[in-house]
C-alpha positions in Angstrom: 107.2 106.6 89.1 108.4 103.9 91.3 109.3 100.4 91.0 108.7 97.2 92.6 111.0 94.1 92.3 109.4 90.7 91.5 111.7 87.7 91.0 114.2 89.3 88.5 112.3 91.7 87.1 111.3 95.2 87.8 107.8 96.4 86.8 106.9 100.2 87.7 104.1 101.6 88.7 102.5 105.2 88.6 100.6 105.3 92.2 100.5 103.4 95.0 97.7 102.6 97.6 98.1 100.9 101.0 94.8 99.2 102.0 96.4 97.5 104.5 94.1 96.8 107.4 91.0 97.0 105.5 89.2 94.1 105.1 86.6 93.7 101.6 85.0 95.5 100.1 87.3 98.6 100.8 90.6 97.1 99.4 88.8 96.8 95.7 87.1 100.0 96.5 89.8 102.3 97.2 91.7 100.5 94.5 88.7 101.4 91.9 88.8 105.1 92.7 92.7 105.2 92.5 92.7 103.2 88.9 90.2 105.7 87.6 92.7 108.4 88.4 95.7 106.8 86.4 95.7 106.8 82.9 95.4 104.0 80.2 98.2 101.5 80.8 99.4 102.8 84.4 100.0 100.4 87.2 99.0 100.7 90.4 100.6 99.3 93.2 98.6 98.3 95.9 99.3 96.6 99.5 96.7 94.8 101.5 96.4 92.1 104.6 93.0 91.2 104.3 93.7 87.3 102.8 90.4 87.3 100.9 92.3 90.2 98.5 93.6 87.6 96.7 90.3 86.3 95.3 89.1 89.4 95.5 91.5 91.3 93.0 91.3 88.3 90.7 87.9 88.8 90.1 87.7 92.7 90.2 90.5 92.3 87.0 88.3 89.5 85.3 84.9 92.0 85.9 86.7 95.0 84.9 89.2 94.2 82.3 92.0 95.8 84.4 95.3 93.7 83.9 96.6 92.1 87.5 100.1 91.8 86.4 101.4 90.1 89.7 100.7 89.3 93.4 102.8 88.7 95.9 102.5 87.0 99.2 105.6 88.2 102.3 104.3 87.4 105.7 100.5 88.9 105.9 100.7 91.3 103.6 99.5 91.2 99.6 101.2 93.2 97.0 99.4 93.5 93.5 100.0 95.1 90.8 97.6 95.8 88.4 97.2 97.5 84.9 94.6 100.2 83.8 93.0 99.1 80.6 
């Protein structure tokens, strides 16, 4: 397990993918196959650039009941977290 700091707090995570330099659909893609793999609860860490990842991820977790528990903006790059259900 790892963790990631966000504003004061400190979430972990279980598994992280870098999609970085992939533009949609791959991001939500790669990030479907790597939740599958994690168990109930797990987060998975996952860093992108593509700026449509945003809306993207938002929706994935609305369509698939996965939890996005943050994102983060730095520069270009995306940083979510999200939650298996």
């Amino acid at each position: 397990m790892s963790e990631t700091i966000l504003e004061n707090d400190t979430i972990e995570f279980h598994k992280e993918l870098d999609a970085r330099g992939l533009n949609c659909p791959l991001p939500i893609l790669k990030a479907k196959k790597a939740l599958s793999e994690l168990q109930s609860g797990e987060v998975l860490r996952i860093m992108a650039t593509d700026p449509g990842s945003v809306r993207d991820f938002q929706a994935f977790s609305k369509q698939t009941g996965n939890t996005l528990l943050s994102h983060v903006q730095t520069g270009r790059e995306f940083v979510f977290l999200m939650q298996r259900k």
